[in-house]
Backbone as CSV, one residue per row, in Angstrom:
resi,resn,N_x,N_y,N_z,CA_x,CA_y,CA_z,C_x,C_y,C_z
1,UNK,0.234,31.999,-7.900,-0.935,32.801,-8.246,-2.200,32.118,-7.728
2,UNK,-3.332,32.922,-7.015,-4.190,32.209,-6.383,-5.361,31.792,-7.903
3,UNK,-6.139,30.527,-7.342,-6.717,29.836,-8.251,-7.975,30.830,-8.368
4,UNK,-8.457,30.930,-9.657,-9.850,31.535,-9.882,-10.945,30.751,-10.024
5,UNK,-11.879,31.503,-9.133,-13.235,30.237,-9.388,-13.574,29.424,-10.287
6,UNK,-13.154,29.721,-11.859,-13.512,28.617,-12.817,-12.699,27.606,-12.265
7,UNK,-10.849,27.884,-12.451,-10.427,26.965,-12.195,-10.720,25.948,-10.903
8,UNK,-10.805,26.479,-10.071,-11.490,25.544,-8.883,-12.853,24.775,-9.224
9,UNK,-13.623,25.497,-9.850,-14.381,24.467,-10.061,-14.526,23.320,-11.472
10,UNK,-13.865,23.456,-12.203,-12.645,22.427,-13.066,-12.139,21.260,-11.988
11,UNK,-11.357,22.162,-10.986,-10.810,20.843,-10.606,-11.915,20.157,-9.853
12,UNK,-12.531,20.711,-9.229,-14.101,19.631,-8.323,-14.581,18.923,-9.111
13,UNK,-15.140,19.494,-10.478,-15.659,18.257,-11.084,-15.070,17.529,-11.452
14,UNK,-13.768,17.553,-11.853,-12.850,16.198,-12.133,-12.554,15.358,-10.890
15,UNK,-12.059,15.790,-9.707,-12.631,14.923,-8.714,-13.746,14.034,-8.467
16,UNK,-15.184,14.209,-9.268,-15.817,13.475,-8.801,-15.997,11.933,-10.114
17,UNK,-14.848,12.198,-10.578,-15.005,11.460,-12.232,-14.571,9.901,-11.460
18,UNK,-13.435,9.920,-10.615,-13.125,8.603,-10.033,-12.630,8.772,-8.757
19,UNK,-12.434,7.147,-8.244,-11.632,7.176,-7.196,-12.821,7.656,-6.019
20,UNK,-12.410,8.252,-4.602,-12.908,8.712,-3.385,-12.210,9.853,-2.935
21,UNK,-13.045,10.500,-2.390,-12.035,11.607,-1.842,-13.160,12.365,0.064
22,UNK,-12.227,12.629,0.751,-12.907,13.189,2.114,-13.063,14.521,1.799
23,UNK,-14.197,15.163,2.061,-14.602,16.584,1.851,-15.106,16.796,3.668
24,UNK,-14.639,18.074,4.260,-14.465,17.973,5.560,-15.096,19.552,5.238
25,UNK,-15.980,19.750,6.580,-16.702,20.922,6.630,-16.297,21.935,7.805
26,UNK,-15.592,22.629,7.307,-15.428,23.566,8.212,-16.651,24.679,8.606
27,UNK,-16.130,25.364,10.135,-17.873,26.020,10.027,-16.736,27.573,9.952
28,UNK,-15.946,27.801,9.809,-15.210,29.270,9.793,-14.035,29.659,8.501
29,UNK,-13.405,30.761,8.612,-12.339,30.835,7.722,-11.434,30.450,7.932
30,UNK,-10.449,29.612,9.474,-9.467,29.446,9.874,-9.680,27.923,10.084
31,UNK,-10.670,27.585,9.673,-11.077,25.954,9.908,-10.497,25.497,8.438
32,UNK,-11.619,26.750,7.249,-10.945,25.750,6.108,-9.620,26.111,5.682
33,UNK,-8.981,27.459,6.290,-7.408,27.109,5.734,-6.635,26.401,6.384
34,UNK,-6.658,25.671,7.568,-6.001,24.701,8.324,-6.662,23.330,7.636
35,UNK,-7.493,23.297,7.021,-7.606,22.018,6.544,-6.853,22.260,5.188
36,UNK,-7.040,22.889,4.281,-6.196,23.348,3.461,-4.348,22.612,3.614
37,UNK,-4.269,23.703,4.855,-2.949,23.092,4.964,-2.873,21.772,5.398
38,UNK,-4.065,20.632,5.810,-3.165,19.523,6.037,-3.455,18.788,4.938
39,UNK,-4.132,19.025,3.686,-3.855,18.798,2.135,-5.123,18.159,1.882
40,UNK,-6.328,18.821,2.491,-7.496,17.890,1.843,-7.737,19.268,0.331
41,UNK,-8.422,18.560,-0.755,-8.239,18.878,-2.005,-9.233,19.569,-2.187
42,UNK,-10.442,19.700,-1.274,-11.984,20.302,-1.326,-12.395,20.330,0.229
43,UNK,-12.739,21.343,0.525,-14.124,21.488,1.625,-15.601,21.928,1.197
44,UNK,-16.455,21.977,2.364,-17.694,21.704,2.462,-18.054,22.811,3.306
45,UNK,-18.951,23.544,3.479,-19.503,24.418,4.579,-20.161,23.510,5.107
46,UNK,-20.752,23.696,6.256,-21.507,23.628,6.942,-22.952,24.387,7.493
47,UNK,-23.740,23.714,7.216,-25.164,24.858,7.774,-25.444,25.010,9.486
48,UNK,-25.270,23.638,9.986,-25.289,23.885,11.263,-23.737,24.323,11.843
49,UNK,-23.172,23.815,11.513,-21.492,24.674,12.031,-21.181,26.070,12.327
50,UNK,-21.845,26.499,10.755,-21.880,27.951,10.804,-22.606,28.521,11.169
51,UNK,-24.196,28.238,11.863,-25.220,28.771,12.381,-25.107,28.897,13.738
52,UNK,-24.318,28.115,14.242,-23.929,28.054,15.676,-22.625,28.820,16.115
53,UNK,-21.758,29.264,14.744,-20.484,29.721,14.941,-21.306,31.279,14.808
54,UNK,-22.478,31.663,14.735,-23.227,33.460,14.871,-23.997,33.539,15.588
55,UNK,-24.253,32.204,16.269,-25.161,32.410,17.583,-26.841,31.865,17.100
56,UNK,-26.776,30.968,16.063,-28.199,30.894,15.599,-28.106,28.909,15.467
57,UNK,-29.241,28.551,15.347,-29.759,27.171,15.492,-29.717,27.059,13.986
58,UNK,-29.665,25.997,13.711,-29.303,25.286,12.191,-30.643,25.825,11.639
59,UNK,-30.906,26.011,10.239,-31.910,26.231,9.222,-32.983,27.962,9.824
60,UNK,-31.843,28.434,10.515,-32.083,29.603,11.018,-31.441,30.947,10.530
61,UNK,-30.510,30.517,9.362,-29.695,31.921,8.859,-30.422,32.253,7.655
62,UNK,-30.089,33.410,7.491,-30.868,34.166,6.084,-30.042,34.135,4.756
63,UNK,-30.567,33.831,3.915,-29.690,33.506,2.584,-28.334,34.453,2.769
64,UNK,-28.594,35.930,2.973,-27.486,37.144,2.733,-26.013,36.531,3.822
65,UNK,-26.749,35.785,4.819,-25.894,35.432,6.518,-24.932,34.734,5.232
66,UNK,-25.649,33.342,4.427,-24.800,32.342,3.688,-24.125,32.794,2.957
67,UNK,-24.733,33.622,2.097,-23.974,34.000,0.748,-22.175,34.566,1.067
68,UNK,-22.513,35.900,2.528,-21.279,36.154,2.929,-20.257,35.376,2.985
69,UNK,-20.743,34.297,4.418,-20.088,33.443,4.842,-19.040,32.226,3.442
70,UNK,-20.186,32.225,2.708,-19.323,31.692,1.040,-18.098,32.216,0.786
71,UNK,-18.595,33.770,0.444,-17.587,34.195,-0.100,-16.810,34.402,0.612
72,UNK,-16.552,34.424,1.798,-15.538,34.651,2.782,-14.170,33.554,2.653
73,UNK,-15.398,32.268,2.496,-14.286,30.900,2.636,-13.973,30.558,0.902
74,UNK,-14.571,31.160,0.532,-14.441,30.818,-0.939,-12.640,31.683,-1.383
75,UNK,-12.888,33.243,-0.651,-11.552,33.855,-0.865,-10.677,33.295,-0.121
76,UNK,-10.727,32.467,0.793,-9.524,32.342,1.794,-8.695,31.367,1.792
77,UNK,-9.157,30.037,0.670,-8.605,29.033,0.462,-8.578,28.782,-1.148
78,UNK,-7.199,28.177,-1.250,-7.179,28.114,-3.187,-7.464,26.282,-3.508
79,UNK,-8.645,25.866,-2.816,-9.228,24.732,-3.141,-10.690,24.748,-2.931
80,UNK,-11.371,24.165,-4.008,-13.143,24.243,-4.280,-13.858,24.028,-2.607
81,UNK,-14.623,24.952,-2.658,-15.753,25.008,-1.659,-16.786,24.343,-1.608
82,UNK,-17.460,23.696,-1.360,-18.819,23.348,-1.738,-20.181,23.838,-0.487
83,UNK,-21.206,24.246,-1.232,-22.133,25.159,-0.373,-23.252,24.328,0.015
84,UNK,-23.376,23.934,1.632,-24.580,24.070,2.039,-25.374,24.793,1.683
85,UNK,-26.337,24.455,0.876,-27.236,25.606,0.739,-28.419,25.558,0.941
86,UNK,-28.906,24.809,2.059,-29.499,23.991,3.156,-30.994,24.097,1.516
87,UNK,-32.142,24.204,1.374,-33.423,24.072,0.768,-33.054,25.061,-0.120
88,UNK,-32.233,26.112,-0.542,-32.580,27.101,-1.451,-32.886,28.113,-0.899
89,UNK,-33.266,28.266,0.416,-33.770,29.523,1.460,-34.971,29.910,0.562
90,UNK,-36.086,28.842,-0.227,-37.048,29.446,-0.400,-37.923,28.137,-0.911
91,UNK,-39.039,27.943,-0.961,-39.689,27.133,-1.571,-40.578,27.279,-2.645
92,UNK,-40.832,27.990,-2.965,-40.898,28.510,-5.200,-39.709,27.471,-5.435
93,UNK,-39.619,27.249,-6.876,-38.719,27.212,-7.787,-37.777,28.159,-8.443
94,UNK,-38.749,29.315,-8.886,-38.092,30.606,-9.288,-37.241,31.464,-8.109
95,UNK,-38.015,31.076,-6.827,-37.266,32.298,-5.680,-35.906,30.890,-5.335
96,UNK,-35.809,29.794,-5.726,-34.667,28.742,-5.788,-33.622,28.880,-6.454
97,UNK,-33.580,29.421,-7.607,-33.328,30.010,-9.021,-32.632,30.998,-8.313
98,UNK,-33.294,32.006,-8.065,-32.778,33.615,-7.646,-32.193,33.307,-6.651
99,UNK,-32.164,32.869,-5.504,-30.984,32.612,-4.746,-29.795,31.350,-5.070
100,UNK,-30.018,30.600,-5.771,-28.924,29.502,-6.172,-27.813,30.380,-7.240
101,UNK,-28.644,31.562,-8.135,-27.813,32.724,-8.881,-26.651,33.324,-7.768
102,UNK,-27.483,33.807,-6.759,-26.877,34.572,-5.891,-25.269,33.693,-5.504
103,UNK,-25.580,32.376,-4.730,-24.909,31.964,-4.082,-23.758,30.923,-5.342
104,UNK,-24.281,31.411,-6.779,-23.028,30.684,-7.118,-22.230,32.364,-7.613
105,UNK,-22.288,33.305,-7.396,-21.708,34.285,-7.246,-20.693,34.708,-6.421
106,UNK,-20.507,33.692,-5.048,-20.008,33.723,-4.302,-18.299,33.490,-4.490
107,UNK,-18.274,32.562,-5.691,-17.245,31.713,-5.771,-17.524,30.255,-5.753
108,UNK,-17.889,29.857,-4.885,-18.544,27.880,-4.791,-18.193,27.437,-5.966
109,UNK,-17.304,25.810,-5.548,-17.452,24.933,-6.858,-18.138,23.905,-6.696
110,UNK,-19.086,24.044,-5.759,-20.375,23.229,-6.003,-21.192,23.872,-4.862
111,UNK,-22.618,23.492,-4.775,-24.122,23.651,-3.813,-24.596,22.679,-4.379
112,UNK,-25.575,22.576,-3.198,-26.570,21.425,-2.942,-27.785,22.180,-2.494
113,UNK,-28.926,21.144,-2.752,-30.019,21.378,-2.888,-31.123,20.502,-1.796
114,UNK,-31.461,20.740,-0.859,-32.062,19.780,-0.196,-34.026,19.611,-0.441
115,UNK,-34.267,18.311,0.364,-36.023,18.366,-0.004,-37.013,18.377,1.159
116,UNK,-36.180,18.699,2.105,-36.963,19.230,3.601,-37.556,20.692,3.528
117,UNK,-38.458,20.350,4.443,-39.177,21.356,4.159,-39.451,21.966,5.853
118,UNK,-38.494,21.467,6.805,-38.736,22.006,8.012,-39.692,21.373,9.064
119,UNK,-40.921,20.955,8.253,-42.222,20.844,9.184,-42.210,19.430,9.300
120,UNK,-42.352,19.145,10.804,-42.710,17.576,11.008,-43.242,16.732,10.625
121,UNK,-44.626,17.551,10.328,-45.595,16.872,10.007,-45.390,16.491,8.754
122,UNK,-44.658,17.073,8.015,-44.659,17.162,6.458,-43.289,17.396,5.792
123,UNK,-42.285,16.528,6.273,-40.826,16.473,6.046,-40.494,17.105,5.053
124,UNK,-41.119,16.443,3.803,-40.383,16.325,2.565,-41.743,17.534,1.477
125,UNK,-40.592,18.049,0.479,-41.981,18.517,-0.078,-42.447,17.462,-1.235
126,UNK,-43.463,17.804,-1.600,-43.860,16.744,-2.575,-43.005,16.895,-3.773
127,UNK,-43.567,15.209,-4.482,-42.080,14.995,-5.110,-42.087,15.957,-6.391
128,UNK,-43.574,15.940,-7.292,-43.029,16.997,-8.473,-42.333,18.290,-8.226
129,UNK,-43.158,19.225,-6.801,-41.721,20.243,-6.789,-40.744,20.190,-5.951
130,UNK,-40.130,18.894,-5.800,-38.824,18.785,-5.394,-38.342,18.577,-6.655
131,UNK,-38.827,17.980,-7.524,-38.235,17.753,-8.775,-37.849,19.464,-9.584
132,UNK,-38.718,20.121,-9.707,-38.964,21.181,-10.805,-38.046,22.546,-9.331
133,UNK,-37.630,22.475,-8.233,-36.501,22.508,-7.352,-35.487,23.108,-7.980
134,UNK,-35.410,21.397,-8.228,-33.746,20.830,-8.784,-33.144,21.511,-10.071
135,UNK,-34.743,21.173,-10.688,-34.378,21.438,-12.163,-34.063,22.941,-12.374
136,UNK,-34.888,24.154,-11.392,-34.435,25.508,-11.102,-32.898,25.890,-10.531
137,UNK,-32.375,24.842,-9.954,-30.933,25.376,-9.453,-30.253,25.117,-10.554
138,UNK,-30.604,24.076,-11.717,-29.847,23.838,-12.544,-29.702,24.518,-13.579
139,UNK,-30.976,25.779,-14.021,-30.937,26.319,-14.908,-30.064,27.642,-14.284
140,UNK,-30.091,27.900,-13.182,-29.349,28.739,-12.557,-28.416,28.852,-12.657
141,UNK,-27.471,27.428,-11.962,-26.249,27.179,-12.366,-25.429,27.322,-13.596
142,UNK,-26.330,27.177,-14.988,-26.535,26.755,-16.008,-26.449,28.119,-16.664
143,UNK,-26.903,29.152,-16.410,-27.483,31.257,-16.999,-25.643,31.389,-17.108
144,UNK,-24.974,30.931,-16.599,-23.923,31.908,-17.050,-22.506,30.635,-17.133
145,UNK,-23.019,29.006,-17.347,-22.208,28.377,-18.117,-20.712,28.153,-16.794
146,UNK,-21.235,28.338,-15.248,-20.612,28.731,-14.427,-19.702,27.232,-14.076
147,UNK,-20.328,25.892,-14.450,-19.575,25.121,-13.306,-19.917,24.336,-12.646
148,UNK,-20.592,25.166,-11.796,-20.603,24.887,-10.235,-21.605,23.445,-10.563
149,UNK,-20.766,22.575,-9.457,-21.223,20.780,-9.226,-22.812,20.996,-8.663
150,UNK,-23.718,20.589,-9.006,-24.908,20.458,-8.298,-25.144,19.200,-7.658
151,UNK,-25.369,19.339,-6.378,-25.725,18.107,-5.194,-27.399,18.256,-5.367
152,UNK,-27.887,17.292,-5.396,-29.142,16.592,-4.688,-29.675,15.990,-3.677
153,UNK,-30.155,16.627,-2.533,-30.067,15.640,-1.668,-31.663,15.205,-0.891
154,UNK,-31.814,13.959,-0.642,-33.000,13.536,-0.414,-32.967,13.420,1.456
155,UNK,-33.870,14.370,2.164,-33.492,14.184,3.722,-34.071,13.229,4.373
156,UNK,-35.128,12.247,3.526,-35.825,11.050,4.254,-35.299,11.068,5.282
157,UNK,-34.121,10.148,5.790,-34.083,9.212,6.551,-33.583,10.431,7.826
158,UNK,-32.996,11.617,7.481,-33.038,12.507,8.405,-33.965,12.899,9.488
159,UNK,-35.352,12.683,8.496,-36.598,13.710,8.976,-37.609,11.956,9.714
160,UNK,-37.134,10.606,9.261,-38.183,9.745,10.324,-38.465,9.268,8.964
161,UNK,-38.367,9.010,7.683,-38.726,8.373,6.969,-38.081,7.583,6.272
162,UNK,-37.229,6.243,6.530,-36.121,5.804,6.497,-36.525,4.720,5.020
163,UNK,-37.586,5.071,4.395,-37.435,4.106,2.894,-36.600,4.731,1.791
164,UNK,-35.993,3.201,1.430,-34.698,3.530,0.801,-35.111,3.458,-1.059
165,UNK,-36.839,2.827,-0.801,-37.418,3.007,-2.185,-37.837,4.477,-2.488
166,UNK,-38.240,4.947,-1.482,-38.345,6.660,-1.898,-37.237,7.470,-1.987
167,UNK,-36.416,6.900,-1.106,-34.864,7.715,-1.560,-34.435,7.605,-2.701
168,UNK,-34.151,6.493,-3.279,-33.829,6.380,-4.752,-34.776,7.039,-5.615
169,UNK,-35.870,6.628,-5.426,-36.798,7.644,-6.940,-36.499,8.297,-7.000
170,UNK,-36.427,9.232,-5.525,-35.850,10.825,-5.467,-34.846,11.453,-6.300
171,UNK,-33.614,10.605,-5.513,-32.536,10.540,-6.131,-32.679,10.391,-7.979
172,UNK,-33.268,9.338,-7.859,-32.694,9.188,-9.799,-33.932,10.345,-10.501
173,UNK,-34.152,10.914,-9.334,-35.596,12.128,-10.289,-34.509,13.426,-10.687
174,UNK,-33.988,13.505,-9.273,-33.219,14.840,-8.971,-31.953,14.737,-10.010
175,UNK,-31.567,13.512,-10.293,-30.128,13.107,-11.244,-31.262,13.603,-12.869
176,UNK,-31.877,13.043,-13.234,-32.648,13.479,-14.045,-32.512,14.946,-14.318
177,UNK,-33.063,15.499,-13.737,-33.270,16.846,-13.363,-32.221,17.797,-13.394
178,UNK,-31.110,17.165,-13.522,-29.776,18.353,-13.411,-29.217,17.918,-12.393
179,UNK,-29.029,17.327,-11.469,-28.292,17.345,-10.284,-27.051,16.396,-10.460
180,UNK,-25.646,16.543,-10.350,-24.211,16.259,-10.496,-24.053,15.242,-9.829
181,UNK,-24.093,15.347,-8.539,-24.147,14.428,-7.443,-25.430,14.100,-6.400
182,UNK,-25.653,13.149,-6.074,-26.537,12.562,-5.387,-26.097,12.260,-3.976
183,UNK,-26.793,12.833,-3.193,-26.873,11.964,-1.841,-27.970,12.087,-0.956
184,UNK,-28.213,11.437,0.348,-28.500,10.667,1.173,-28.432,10.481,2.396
185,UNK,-28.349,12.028,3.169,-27.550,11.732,4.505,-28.588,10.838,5.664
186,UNK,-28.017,9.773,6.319,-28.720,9.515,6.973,-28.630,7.611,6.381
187,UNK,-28.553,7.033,5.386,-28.103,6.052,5.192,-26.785,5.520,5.499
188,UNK,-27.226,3.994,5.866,-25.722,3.801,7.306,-25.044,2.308,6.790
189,UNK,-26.253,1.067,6.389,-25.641,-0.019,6.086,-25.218,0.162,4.817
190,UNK,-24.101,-1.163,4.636,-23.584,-1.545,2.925,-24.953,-1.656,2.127
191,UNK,-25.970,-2.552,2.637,-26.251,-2.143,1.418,-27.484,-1.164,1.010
192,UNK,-27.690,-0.444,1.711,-28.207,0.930,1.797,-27.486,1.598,0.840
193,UNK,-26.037,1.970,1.314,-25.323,2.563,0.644,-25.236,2.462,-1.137
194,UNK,-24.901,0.673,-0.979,-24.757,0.183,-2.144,-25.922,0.209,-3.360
195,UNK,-26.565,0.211,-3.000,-28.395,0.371,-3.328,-28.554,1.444,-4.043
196,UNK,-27.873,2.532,-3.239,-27.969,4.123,-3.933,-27.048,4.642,-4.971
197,UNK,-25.591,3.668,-4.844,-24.903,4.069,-5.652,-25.459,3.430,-7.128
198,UNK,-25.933,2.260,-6.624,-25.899,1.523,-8.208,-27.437,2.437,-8.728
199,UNK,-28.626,2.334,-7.920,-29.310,3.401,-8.773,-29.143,4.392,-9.133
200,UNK,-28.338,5.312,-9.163,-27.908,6.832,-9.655,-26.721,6.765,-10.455
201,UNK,-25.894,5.464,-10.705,-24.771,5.383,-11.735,-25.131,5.687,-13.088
202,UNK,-24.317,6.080,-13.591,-23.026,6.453,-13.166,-22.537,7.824,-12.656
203,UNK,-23.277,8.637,-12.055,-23.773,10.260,-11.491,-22.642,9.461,-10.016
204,UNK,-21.969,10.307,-9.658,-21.310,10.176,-8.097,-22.244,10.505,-6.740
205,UNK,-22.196,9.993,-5.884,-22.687,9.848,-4.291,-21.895,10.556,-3.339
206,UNK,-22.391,11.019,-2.642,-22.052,11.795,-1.542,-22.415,10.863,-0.469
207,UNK,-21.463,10.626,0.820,-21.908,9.781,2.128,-21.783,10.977,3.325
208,UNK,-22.560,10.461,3.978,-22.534,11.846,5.813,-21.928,10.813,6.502
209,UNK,-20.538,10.985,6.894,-20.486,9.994,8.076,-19.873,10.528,9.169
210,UNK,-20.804,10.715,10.325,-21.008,11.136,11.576,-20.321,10.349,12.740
211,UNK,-19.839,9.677,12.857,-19.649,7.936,13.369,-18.416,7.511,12.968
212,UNK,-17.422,6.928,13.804,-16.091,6.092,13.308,-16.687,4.801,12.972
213,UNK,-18.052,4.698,11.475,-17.948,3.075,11.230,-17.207,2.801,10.251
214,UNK,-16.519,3.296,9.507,-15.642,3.030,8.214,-14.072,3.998,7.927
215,UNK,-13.836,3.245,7.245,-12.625,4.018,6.977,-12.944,4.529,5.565
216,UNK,-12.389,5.499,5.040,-12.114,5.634,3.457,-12.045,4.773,2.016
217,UNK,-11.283,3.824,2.465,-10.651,2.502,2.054,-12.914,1.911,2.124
218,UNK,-12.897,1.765,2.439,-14.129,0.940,3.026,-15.454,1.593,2.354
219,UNK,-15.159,3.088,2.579,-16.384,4.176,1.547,-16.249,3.591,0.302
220,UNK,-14.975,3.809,-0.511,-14.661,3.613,-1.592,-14.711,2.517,-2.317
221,UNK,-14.823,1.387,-1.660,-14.988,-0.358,-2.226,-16.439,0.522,-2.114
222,UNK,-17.216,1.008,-1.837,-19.010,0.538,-2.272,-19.104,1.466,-3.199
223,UNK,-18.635,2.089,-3.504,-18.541,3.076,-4.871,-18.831,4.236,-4.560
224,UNK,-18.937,5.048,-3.283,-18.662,6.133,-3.302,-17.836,7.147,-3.522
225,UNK,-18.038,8.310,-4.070,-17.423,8.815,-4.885,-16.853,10.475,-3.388
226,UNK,-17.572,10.643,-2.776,-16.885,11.639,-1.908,-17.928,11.401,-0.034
227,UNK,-16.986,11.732,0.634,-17.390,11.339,2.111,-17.125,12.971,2.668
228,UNK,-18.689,13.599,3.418,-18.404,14.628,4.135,-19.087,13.958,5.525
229,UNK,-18.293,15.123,6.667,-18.537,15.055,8.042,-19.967,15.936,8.446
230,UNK,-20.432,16.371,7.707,-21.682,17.369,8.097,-21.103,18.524,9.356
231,UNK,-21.623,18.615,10.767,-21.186,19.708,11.441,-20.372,18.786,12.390
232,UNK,-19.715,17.650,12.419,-19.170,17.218,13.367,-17.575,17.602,13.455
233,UNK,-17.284,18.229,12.759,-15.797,19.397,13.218,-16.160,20.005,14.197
234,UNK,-17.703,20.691,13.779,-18.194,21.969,15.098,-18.299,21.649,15.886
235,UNK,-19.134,20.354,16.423,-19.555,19.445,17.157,-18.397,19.668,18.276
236,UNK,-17.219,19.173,17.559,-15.913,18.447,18.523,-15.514,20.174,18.895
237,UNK,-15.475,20.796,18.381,-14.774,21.814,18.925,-15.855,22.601,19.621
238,UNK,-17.020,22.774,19.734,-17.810,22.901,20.796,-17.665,22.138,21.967
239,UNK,-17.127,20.891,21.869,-17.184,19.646,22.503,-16.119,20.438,23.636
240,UNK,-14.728,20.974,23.183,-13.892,21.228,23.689,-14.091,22.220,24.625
241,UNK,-14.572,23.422,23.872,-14.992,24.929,24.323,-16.104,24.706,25.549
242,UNK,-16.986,23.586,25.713,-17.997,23.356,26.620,-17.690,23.000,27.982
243,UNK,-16.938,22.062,28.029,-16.249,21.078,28.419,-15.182,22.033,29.378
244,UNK,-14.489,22.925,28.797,-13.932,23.664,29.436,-14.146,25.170,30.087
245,UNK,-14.858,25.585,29.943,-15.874,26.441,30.093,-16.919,25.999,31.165
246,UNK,-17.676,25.129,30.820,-18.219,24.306,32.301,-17.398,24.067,33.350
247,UNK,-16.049,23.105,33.312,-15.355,23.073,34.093,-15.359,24.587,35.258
248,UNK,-14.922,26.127,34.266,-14.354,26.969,35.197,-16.154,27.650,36.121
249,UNK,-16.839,27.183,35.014,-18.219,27.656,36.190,-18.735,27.117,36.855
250,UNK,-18.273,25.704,36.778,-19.110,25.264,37.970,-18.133,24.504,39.083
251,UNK,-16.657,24.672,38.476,-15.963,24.247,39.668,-14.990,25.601,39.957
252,UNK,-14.304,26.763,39.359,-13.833,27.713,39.415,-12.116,26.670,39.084
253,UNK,-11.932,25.479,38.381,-10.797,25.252,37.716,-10.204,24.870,36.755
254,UNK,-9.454,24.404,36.281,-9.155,24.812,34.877,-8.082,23.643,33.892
255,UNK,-8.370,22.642,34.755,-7.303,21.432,34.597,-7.589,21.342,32.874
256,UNK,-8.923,21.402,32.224,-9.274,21.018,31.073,-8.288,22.000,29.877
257,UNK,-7.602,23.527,31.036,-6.622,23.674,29.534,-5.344,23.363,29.420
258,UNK,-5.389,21.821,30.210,-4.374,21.627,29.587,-4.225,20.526,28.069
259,UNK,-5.497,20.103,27.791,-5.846,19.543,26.606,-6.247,20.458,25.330
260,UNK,-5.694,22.033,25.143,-5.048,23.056,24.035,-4.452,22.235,23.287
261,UNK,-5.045,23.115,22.304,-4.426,22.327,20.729,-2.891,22.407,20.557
262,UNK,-1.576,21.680,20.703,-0.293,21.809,21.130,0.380,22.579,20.008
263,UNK,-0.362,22.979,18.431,0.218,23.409,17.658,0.361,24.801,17.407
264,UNK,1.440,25.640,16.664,1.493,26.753,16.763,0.406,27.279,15.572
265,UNK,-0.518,27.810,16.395,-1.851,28.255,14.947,-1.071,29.962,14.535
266,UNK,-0.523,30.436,15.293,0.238,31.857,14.164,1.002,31.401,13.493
267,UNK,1.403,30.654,13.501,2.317,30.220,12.542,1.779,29.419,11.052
268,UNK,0.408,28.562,11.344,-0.561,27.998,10.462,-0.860,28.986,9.421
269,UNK,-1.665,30.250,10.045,-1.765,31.543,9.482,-1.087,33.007,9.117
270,UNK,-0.040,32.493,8.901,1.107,33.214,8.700,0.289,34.004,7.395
């Protein structure tokens, strides 16, 4: 019998109680049931994965584009989702609220909340309403007793502002505030890492790791509690599709298919 959204999101939050676990972001529906089948316990959307899998540039889709795309992957796999849900697609609190409603409607056993604000000049929004944000997705989450894991995430070091003293305030504002899990994408050394876990304990951490610098084994000694890939699934399989595709236009050959994925995918999706 397929799992129902409570239950899925039951089991996510008990996942984040101990131990480590890899949360891998698929940007489609055939991404996360093949991960499914090779037994990871949770996925992740992706914002840029999936913005590029409709023809659009990251922080370029419209809440309705996400919400679909949720529920799409939310029905297609019987393990917790968790939602990019890149800023809230709004900067009010209340219009944060009204779409964080929306998108835990979807199914999701968790969303996240980010504190970018797009503009160069002006990365981050200021900190009281990143705070009062947070505290709106949480009452959201919160209207119908739903579940769903709330992420926090601070984009400093994303956006050119790499202090790890403003990341933490952030962080232990947003943990304050309602937020489940904490993270940080964009922090790389131990003790960066380590820094963040011990200020937000005992609340679990989220790591982005983009890069073969660690293994699992290695996340997990610093006390992280879950490791996602951000869009670098898409990445690689763009990587592939480019790569071969260039090949036939600008040389008219085709040696690159013979590096096809060797497995039978009708058969995956039976």
């Amino acid at each position: 019998m397929p799992l129902t959204a409570a239950d899925k999101r039951t089991t996510f939050k008990k996942m984040h109680e101990s131990g480590c676990f890899i949360l891998p972001n698929p940007f489609d529906v055939g991404g996360a049931r093949a991960l499914q089948q090779l037994g990871f316990e949770a996925v992740a959307s992706t914002s840029a994965g999936f913005a590029w899998s409709i023809g659009k540039p990251d922080n370029r889709v419209t809440v309705d584009d996400v919400c679909d795309h949720l529920t799409a992957l939310s029905a297609a796999v019987d393990i917790p989702v968790n939602a990019d849900f890149e800023g809230g697609f709004a900067v009010e609190p209340d219009k944060v609220a009204a779409n964080v409603a929306r998108g835990v409607k979807t199914g999701v056993a968790g969303l996240s909340i980010e504190d970018s604000t797009g503009d160069a000049a002006k990365p981050l929004f200021d900190f009281k309403l990143a705070v009062e944000r947070i505290k709106a997705a949480r009452k959201a989450i919160d209207a119908d007793n739903s579940g769903v894991v709330l992420t926090g995430r601070c984009e400093a070091f994303l956006w050119g502002q790499p202090d790890l003293n403003l990341v933490i305030e952030r962080l232990q504002a947003y943990s304050e505030a309602g937020a489940d899990c904490l993270y940080a994408p964009g922090i790389k050394t131990n003790e960066e890492i380590s820094a963040v876990v011990k200020a937000v304990a005992p609340k679990p951490v989220n790591l982005l790791l983009i890069a073969p610098s660690r293994s699992l084994r290695e996340v997990a000694d610093l006390g992280v509690r879950r490791i996602s890939v951000g869009a670098s699934l898409a990445r690689m399989a763009w990587a592939g599709f480019m790569k071969a595709a260039q090949e036939m236009a600008e040389k008219g050959t085709f040696t690159e298919m013979a590096n096809v994925y060797p497995g039978q995918l009708n058969k995956m999706f039976k």
